[in-house]
C-alpha positions in Angstrom: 114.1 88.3 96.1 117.9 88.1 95.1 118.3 87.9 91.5 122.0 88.2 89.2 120.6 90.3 86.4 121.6 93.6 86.9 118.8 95.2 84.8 116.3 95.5 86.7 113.2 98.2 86.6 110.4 98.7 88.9 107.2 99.8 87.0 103.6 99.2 87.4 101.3 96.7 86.1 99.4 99.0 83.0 97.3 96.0 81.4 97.3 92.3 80.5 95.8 90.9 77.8 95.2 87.0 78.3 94.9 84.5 75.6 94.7 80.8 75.4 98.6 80.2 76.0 100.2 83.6 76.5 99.3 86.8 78.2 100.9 89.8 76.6 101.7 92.4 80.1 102.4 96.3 79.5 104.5 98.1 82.0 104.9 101.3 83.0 108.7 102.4 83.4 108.3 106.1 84.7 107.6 108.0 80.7 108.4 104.5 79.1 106.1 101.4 78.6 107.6 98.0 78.2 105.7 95.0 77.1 106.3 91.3 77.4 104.6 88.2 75.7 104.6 85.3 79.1 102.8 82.2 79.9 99.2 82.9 81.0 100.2 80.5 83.8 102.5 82.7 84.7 100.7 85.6 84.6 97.8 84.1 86.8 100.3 82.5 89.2 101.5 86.4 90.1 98.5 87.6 90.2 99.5 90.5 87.7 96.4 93.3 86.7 96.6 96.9 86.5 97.9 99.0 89.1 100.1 96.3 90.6 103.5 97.1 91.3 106.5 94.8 89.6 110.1 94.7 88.6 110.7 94.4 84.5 114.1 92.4 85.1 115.8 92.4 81.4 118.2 89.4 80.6 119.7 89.1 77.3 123.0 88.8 75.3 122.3 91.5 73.0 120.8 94.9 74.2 121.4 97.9 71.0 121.7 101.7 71.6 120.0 104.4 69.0 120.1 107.6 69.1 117.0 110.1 68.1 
């Protein structure tokens, strides 16, 4: 798969939580989990459950910086 964005992390699939319209889809990002909120059609349709390998690909206009 080609794709512009240029962030783009592989991880693995920790858990999905479905519900009646959404599925909300932790990732593991090596130390770091990331979690998005997508359509459960979505979800089904690629066949995401734990253990499965993916790519978090992270589009947006505004991304801010903290420091500890």
């Amino acid at each position: 798969m080609r794709i512009s964005a240029r962030n783009q992390l592989p991880g693995t699939v920790q858990s999905v939580k479905y519900g009646e319209v959404m599925a909300e889809v932790t990732v593991r990002v090596g130390e770091h989990q990331i979690v998005s909120a997508i359509t459960r059609t979505a979800a089904e349709s690629l066949g995401l459950e734990p253990g499965k390998e993916v790519i978090v690909v992270i589009k947006s206009t505004e991304v801010m910086i903290a420091t500890p």
